[in-house]
CHARMM-style PDB file with segment names, atoms N, HN, CA, C and O in Angstrom:
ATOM      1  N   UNK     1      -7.003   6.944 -24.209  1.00  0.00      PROA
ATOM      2  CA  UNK     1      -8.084   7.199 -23.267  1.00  0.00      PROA
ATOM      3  C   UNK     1      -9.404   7.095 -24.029  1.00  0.00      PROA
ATOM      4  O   UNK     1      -9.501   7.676 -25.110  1.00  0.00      PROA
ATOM      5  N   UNK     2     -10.241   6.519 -23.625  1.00  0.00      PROA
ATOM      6  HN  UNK     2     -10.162   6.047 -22.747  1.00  0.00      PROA
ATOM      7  CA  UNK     2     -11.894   6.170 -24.056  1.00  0.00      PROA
ATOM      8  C   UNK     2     -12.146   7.199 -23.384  1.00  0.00      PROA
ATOM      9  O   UNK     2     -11.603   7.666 -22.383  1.00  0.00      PROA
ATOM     10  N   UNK     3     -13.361   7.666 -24.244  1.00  0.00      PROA
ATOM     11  HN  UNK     3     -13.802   7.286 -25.057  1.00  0.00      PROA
ATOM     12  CA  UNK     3     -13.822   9.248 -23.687  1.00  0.00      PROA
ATOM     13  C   UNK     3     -15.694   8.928 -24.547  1.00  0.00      PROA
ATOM     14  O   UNK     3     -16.009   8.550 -25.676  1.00  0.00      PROA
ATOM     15  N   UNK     4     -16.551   9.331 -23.270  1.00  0.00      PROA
ATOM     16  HN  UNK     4     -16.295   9.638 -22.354  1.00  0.00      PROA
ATOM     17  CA  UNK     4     -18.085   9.501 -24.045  1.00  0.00      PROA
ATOM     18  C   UNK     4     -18.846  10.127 -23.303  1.00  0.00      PROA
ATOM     19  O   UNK     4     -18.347  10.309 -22.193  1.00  0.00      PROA
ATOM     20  N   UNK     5     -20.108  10.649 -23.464  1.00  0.00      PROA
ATOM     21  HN  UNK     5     -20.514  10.502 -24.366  1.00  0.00      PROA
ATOM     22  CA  UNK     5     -20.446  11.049 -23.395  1.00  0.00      PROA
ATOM     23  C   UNK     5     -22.351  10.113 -22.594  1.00  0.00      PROA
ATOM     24  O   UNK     5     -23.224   9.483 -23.191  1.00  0.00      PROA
ATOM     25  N   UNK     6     -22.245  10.422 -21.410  1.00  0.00      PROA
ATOM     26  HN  UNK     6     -21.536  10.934 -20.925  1.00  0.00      PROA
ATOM     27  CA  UNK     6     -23.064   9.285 -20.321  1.00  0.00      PROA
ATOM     28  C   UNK     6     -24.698  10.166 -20.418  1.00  0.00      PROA
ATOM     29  O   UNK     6     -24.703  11.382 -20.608  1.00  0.00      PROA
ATOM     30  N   UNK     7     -25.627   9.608 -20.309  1.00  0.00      PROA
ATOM     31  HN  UNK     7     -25.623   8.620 -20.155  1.00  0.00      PROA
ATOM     32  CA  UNK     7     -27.310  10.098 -19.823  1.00  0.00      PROA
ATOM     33  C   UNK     7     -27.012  10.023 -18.911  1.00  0.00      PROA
ATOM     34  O   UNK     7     -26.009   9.308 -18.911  1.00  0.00      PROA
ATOM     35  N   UNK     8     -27.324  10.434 -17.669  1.00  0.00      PROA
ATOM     36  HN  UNK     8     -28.138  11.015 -17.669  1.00  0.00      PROA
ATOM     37  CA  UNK     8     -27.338  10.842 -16.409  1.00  0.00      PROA
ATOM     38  C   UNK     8     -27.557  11.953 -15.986  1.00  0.00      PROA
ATOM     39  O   UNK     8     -26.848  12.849 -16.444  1.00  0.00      PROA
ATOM     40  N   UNK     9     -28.610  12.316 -14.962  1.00  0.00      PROA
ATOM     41  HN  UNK     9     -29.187  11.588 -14.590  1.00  0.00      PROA
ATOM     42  CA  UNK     9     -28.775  13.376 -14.428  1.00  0.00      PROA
ATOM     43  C   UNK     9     -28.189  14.071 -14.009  1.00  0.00      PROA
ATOM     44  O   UNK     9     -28.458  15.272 -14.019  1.00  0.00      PROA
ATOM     45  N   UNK    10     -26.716  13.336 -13.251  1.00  0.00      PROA
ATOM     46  HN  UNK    10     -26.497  12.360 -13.243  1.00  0.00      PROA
ATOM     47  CA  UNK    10     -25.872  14.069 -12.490  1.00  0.00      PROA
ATOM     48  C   UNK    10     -24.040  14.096 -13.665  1.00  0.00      PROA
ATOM     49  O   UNK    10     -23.399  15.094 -13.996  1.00  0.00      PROA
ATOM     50  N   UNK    11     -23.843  13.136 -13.868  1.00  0.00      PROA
ATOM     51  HN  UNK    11     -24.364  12.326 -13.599  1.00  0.00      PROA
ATOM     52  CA  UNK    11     -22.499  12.800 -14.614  1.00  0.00      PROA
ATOM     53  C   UNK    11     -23.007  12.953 -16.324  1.00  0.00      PROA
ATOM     54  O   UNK    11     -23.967  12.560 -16.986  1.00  0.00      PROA
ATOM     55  N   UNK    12     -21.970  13.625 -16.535  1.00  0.00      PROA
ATOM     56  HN  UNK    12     -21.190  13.945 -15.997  1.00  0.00      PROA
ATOM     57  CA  UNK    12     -22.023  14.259 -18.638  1.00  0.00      PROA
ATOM     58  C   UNK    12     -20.937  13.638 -19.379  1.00  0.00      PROA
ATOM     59  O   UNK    12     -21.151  13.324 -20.550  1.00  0.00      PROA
ATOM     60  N   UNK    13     -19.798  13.419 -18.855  1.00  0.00      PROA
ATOM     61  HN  UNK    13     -19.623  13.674 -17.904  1.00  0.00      PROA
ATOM     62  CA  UNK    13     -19.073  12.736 -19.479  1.00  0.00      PROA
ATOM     63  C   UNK    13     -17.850  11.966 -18.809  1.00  0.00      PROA
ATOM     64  O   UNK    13     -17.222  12.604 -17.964  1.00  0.00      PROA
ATOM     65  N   UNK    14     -17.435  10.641 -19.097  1.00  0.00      PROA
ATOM     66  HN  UNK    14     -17.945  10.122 -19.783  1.00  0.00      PROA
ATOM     67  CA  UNK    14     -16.446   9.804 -18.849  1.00  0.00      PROA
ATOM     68  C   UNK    14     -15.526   9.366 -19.436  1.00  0.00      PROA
ATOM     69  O   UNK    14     -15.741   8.997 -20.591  1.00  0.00      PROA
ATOM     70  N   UNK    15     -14.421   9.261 -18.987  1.00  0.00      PROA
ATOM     71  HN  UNK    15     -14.247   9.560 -18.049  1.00  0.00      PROA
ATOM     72  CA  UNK    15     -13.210   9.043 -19.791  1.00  0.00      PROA
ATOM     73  C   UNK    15     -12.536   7.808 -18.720  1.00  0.00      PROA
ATOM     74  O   UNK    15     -12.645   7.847 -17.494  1.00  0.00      PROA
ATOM     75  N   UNK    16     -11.757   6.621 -19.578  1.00  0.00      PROA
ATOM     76  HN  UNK    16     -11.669   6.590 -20.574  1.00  0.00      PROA
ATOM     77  CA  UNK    16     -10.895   6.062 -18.915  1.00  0.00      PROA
ATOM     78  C   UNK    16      -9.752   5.848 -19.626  1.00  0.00      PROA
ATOM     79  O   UNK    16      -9.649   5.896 -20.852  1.00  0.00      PROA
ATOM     80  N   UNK    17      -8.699   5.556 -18.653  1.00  0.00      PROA
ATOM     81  HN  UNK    17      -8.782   5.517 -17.657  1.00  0.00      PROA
ATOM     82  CA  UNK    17      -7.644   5.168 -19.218  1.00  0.00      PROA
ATOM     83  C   UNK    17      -6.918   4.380 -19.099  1.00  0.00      PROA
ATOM     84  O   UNK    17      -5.931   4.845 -18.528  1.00  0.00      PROA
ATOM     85  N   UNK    18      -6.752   2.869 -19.426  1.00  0.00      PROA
ATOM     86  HN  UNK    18      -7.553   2.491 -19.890  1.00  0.00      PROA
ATOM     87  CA  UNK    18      -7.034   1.707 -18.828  1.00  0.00      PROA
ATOM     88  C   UNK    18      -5.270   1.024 -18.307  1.00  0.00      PROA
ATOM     89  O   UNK    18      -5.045   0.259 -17.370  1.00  0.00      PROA
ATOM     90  N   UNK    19      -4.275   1.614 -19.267  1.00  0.00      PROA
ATOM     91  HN  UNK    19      -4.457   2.236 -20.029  1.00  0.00      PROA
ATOM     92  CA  UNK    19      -2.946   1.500 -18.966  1.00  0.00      PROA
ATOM     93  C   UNK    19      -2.643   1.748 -17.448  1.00  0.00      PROA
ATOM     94  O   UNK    19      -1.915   0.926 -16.890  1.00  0.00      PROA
ATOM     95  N   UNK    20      -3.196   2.939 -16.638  1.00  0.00      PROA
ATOM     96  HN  UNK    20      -3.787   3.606 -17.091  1.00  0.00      PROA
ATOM     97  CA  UNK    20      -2.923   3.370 -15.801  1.00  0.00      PROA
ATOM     98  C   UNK    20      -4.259   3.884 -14.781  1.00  0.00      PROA
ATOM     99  O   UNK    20      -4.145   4.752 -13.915  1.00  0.00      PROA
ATOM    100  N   UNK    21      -5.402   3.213 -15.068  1.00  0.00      PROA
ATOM    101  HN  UNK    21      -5.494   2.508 -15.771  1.00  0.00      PROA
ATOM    102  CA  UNK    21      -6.499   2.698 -14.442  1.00  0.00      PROA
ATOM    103  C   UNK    21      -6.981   4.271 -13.742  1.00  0.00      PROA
ATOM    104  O   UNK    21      -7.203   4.422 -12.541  1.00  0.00      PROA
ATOM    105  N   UNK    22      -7.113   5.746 -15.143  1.00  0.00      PROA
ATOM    106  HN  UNK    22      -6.933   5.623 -16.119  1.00  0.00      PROA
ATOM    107  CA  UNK    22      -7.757   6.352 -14.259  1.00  0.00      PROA
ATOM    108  C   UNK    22      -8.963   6.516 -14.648  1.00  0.00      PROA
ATOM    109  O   UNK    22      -9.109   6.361 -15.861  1.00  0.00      PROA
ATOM    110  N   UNK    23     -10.080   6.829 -13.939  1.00  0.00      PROA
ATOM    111  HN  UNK    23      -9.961   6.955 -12.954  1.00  0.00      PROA
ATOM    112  CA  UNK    23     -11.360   7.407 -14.751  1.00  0.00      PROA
ATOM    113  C   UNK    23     -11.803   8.485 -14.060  1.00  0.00      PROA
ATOM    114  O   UNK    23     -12.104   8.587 -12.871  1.00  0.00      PROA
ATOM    115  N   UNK    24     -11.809   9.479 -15.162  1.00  0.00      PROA
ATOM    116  HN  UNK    24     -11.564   9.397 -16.128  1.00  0.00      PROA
ATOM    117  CA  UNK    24     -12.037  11.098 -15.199  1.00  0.00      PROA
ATOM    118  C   UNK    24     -13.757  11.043 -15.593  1.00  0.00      PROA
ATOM    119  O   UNK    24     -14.277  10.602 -16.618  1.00  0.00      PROA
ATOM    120  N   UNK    25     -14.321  11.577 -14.544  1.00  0.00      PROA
ATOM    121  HN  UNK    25     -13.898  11.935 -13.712  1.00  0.00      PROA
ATOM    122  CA  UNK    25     -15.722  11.682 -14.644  1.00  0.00      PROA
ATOM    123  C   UNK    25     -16.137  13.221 -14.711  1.00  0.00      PROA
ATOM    124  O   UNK    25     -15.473  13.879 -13.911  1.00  0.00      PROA
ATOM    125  N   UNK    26     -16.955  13.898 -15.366  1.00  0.00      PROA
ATOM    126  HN  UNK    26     -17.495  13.364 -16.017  1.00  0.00      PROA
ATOM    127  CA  UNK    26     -17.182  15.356 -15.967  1.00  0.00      PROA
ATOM    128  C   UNK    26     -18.777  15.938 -15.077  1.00  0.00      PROA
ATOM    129  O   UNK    26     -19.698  15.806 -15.883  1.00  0.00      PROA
ATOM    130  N   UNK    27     -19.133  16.325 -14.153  1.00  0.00      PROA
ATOM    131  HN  UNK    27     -18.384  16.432 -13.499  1.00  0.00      PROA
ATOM    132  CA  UNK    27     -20.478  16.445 -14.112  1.00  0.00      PROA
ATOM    133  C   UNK    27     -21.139  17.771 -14.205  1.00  0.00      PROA
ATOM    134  O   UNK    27     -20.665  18.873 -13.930  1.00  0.00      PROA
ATOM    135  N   UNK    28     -22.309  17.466 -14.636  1.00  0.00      PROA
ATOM    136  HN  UNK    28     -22.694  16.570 -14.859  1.00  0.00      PROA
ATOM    137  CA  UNK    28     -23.226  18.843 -15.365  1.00  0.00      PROA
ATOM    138  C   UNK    28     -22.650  20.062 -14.513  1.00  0.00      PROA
ATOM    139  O   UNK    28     -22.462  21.080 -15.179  1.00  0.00      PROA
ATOM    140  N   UNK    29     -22.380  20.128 -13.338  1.00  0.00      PROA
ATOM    141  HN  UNK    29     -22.532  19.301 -12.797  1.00  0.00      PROA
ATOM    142  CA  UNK    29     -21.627  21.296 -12.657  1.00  0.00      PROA
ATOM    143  C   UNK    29     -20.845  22.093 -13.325  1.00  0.00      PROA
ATOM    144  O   UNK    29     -20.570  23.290 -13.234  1.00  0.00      PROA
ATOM    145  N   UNK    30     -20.342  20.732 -14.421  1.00  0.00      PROA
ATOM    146  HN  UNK    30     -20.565  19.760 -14.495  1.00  0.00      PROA
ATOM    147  CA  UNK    30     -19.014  21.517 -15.320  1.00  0.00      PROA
ATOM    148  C   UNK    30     -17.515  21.053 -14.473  1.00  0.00      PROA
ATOM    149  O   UNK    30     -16.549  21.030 -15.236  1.00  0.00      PROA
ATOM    150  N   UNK    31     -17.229  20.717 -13.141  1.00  0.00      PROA
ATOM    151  HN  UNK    31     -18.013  20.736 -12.521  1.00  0.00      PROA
ATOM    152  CA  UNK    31     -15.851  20.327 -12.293  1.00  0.00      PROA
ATOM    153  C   UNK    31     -15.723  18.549 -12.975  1.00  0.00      PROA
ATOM    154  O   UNK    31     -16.708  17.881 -13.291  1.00  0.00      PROA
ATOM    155  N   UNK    32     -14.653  18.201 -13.048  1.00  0.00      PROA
ATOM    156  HN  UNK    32     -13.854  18.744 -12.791  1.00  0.00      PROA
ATOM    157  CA  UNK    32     -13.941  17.369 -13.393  1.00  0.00      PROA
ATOM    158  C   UNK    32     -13.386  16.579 -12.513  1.00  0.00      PROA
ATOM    159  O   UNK    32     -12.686  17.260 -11.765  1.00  0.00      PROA
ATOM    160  N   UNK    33     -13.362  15.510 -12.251  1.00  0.00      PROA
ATOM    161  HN  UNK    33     -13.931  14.957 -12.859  1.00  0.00      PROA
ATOM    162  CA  UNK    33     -12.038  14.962 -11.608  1.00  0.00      PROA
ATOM    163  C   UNK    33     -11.862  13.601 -11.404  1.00  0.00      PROA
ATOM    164  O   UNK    33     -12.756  12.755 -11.421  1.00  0.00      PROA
ATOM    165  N   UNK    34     -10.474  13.385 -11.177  1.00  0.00      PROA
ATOM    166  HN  UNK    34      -9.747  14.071 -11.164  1.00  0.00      PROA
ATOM    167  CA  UNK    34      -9.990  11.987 -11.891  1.00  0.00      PROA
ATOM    168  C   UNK    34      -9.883  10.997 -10.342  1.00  0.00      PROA
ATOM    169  O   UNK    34      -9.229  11.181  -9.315  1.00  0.00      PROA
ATOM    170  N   UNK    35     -10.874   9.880 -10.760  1.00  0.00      PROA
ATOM    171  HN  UNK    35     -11.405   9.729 -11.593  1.00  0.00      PROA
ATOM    172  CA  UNK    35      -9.995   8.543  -9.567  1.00  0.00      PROA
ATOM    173  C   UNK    35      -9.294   7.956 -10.348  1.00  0.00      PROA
ATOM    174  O   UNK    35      -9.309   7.721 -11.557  1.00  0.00      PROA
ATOM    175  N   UNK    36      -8.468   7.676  -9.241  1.00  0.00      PROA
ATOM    176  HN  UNK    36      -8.455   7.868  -8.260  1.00  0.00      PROA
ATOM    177  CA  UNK    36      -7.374   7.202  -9.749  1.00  0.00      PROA
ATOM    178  C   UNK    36      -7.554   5.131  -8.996  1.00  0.00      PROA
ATOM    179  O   UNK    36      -8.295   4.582  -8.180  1.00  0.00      PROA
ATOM    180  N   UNK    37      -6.308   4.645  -9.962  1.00  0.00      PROA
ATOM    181  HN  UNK    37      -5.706   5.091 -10.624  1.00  0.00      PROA
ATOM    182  CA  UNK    37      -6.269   3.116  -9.401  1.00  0.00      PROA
ATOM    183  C   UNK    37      -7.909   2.345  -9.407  1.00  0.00      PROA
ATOM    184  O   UNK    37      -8.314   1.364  -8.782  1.00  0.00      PROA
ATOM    185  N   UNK    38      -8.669   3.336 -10.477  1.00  0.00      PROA
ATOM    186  HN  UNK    38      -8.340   4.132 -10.984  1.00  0.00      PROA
ATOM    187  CA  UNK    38     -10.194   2.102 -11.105  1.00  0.00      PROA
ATOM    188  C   UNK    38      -9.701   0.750 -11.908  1.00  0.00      PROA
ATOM    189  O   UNK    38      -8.851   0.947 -12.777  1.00  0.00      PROA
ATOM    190  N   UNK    39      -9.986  -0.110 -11.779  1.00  0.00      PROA
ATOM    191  HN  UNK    39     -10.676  -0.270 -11.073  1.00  0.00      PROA
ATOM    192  CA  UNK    39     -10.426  -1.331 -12.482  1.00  0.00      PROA
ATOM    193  C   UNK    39     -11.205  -1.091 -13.957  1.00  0.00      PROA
ATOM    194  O   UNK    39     -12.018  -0.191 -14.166  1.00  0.00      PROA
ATOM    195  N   UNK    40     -10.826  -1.967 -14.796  1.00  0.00      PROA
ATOM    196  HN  UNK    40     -10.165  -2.698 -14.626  1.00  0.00      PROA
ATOM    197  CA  UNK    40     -11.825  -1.679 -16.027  1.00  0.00      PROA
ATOM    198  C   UNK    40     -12.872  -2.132 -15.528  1.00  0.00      PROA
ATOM    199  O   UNK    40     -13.875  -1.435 -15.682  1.00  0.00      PROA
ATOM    200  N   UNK    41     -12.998  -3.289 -14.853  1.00  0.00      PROA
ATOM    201  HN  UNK    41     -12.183  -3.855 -14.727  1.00  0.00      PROA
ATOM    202  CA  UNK    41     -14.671  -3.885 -14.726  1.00  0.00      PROA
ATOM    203  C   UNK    41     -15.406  -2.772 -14.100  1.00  0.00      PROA
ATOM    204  O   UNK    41     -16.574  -2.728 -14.485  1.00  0.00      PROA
ATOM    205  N   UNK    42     -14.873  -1.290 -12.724  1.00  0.00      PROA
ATOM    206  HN  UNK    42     -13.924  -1.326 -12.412  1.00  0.00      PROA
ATOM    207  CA  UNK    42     -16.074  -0.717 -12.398  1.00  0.00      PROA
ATOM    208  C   UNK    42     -16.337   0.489 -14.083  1.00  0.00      PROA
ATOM    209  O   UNK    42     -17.390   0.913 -14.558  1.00  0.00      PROA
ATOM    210  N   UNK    43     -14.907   0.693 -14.549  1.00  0.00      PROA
ATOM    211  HN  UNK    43     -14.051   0.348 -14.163  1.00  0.00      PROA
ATOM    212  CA  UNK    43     -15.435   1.528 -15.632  1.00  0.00      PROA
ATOM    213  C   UNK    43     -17.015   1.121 -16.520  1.00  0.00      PROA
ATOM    214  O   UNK    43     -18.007   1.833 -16.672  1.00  0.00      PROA
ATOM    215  N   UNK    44     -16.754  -0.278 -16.988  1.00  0.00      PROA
ATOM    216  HN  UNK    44     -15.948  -0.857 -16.865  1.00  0.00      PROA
ATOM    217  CA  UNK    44     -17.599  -0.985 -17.845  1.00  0.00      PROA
ATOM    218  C   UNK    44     -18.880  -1.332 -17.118  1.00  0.00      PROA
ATOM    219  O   UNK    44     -19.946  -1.623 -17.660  1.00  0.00      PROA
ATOM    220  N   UNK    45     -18.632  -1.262 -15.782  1.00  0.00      PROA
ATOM    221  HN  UNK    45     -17.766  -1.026 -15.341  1.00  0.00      PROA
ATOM    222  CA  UNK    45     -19.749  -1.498 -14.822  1.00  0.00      PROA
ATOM    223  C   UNK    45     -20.854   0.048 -15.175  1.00  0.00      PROA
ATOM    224  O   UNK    45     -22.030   0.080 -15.537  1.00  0.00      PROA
ATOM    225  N   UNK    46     -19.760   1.335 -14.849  1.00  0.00      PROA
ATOM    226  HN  UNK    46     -18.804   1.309 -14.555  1.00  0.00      PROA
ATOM    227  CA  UNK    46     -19.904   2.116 -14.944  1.00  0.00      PROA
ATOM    228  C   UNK    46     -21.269   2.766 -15.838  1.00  0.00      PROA
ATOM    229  O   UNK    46     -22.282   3.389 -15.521  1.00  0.00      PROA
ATOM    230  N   UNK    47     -20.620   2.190 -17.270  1.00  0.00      PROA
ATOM    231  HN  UNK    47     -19.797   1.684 -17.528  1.00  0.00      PROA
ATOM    232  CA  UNK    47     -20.771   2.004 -18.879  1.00  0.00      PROA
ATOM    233  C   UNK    47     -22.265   1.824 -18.660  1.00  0.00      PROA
ATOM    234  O   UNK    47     -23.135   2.694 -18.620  1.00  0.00      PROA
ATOM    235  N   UNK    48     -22.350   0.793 -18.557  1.00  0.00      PROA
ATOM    236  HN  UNK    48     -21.643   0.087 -18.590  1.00  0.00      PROA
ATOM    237  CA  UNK    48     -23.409  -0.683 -18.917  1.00  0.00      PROA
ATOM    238  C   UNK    48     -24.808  -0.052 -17.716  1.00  0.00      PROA
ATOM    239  O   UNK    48     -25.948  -0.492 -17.866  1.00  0.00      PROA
ATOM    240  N   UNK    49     -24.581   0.690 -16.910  1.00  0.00      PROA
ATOM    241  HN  UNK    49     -23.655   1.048 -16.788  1.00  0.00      PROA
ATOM    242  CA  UNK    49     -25.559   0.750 -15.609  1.00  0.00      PROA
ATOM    243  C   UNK    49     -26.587   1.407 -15.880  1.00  0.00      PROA
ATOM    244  O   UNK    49     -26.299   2.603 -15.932  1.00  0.00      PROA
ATOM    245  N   UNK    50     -27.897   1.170 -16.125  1.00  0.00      PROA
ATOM    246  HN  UNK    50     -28.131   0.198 -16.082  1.00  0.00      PROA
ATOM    247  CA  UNK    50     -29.097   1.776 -16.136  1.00  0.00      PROA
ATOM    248  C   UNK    50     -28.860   3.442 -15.068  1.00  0.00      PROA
ATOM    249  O   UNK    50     -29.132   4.598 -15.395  1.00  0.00      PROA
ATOM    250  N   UNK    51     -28.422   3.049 -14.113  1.00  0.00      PROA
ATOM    251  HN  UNK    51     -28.201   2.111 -13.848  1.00  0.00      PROA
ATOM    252  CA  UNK    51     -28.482   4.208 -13.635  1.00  0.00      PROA
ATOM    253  C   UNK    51     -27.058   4.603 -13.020  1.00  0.00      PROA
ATOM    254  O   UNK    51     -26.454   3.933 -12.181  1.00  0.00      PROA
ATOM    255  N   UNK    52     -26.528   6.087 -13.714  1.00  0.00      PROA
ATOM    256  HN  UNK    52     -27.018   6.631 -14.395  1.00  0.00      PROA
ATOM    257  CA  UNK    52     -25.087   6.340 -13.744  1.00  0.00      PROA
ATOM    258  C   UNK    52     -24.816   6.688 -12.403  1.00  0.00      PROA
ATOM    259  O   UNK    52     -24.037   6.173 -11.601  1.00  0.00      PROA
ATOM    260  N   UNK    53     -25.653   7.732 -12.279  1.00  0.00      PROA
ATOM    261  HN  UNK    53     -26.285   8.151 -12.930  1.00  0.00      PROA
ATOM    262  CA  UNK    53     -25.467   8.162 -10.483  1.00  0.00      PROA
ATOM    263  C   UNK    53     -25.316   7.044  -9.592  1.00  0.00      PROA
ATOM    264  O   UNK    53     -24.221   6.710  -9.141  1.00  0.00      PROA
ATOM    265  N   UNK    54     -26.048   6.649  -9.416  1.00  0.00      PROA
ATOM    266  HN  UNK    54     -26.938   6.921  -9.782  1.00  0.00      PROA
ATOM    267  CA  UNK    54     -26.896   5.543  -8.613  1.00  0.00      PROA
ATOM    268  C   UNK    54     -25.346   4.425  -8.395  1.00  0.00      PROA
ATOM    269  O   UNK    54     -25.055   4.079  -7.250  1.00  0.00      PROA
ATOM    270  N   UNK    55     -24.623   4.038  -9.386  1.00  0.00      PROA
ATOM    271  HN  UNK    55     -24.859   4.319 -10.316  1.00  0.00      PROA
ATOM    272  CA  UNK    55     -23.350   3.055  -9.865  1.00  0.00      PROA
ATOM    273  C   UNK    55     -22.108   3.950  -9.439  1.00  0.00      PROA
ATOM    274  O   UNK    55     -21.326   3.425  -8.646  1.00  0.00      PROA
ATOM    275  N   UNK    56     -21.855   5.155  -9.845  1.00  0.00      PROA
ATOM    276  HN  UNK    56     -22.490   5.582 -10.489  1.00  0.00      PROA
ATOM    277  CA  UNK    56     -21.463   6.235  -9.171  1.00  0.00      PROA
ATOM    278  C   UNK    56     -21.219   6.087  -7.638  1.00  0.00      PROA
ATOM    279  O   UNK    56     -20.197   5.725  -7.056  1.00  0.00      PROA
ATOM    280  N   UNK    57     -22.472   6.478  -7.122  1.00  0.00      PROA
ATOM    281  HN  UNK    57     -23.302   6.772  -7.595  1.00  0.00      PROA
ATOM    282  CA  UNK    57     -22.323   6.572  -5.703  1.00  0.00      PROA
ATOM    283  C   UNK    57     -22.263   5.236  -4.750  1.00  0.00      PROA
ATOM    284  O   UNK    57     -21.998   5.412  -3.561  1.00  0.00      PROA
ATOM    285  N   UNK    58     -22.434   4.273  -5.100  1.00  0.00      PROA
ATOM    286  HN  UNK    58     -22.650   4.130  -6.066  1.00  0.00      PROA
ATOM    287  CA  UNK    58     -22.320   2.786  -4.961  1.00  0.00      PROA
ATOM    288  C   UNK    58     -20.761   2.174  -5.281  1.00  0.00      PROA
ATOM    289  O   UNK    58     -20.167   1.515  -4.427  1.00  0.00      PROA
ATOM    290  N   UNK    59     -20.338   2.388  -6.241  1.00  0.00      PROA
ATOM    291  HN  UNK    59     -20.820   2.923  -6.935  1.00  0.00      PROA
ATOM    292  CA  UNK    59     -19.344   1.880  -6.552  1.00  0.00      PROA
ATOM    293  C   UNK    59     -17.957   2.565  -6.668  1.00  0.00      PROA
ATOM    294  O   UNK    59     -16.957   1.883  -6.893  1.00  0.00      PROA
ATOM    295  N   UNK    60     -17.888   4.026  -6.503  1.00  0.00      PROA
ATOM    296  HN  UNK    60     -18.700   4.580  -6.320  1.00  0.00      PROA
ATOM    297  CA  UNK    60     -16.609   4.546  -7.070  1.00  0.00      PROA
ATOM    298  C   UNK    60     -16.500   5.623  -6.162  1.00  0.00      PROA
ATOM    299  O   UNK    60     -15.333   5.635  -5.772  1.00  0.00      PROA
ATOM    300  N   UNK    61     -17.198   6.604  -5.596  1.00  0.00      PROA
ATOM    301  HN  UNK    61     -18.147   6.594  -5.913  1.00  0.00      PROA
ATOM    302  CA  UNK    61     -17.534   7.701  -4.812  1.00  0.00      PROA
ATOM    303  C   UNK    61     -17.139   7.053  -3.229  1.00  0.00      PROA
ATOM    304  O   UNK    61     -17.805   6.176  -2.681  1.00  0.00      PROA
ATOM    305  N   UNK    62     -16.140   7.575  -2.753  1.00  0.00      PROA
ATOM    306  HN  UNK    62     -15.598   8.288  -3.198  1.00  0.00      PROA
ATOM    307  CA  UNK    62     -16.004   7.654  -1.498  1.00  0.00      PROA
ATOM    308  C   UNK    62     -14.701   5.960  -1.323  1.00  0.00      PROA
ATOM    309  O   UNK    62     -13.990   5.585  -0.392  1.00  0.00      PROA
ATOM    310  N   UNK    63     -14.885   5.551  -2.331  1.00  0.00      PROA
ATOM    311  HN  UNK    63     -15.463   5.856  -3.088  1.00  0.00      PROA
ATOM    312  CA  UNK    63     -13.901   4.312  -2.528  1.00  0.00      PROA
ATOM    313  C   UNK    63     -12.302   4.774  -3.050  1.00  0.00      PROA
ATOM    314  O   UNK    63     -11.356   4.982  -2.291  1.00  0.00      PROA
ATOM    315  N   UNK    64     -12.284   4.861  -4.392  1.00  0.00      PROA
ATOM    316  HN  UNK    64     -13.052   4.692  -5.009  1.00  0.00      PROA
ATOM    317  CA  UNK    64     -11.126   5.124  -4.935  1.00  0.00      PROA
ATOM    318  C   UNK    64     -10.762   6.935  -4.682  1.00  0.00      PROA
ATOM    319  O   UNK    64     -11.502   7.914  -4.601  1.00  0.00      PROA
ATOM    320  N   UNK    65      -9.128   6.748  -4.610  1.00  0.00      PROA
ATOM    321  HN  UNK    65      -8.527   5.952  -4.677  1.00  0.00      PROA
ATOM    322  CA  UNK    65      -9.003   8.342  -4.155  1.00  0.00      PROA
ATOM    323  C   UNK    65      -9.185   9.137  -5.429  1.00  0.00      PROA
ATOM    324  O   UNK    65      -9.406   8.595  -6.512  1.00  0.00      PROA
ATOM    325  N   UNK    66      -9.088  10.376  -5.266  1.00  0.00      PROA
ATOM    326  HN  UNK    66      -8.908  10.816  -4.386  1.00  0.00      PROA
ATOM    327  CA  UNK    66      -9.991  11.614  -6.561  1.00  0.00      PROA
ATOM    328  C   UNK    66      -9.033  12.713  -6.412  1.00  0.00      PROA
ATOM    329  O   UNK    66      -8.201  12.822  -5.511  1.00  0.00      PROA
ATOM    330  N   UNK    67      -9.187  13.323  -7.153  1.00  0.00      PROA
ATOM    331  HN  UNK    67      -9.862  13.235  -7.885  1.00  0.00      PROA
ATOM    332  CA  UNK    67      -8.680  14.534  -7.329  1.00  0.00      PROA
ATOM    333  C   UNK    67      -9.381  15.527  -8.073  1.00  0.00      PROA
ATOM    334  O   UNK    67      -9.835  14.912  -9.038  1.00  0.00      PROA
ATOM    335  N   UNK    68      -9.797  16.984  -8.179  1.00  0.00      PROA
ATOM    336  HN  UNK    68      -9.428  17.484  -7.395  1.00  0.00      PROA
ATOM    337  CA  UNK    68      -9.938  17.530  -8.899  1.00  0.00      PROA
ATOM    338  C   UNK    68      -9.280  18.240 -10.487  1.00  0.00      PROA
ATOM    339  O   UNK    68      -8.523  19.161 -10.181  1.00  0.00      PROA
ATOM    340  N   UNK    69      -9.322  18.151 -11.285  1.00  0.00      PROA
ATOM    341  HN  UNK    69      -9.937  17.403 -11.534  1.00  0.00      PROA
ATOM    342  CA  UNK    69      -8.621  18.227 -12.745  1.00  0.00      PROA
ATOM    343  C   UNK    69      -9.314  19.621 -13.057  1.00  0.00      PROA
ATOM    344  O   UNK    69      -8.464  20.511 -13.018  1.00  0.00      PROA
ATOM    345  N   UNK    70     -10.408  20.034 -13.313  1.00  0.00      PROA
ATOM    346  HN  UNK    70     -11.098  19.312 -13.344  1.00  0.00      PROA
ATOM    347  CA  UNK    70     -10.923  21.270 -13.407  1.00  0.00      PROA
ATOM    348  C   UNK    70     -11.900  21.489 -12.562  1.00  0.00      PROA
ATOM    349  OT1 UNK    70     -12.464  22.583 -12.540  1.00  0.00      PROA
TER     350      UNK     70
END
């Protein structure tokens, strides 16, 4: 699992895990939780985006299913 640590106002840290396509997103709230069935390209999309939220709520939020982890 790739794990770092994102600038963003809203999201603190990201993790993926590319065998089994999940990405666990961490936000300043402190709650956790994993979508499941991501693509590497939105991870790296993710990565690469001037603005995390913004790529977040555009691309992964309300798309892939989630779960809470903590």
């Amino acid at each position: 699992m790739i794990c770092q640590y994102v600038s963003s106002s809203n999201l603190s840290y990201v993790c993926y895990e590319a065998m089994v396509q999940h990405l666990d997103i961490t936000f300043h709230s402190g709650s956790t939780y994993r979508y499941t069935s991501v693509p590497a390209y939105i991870h790296g999309g993710l990565i690469a985006a001037s603005s995390k939220g913004r790529y977040f709520d555009r691309y992964i939020k309300g798309i892939y299913p989630y779960y809470r982890i903590r």
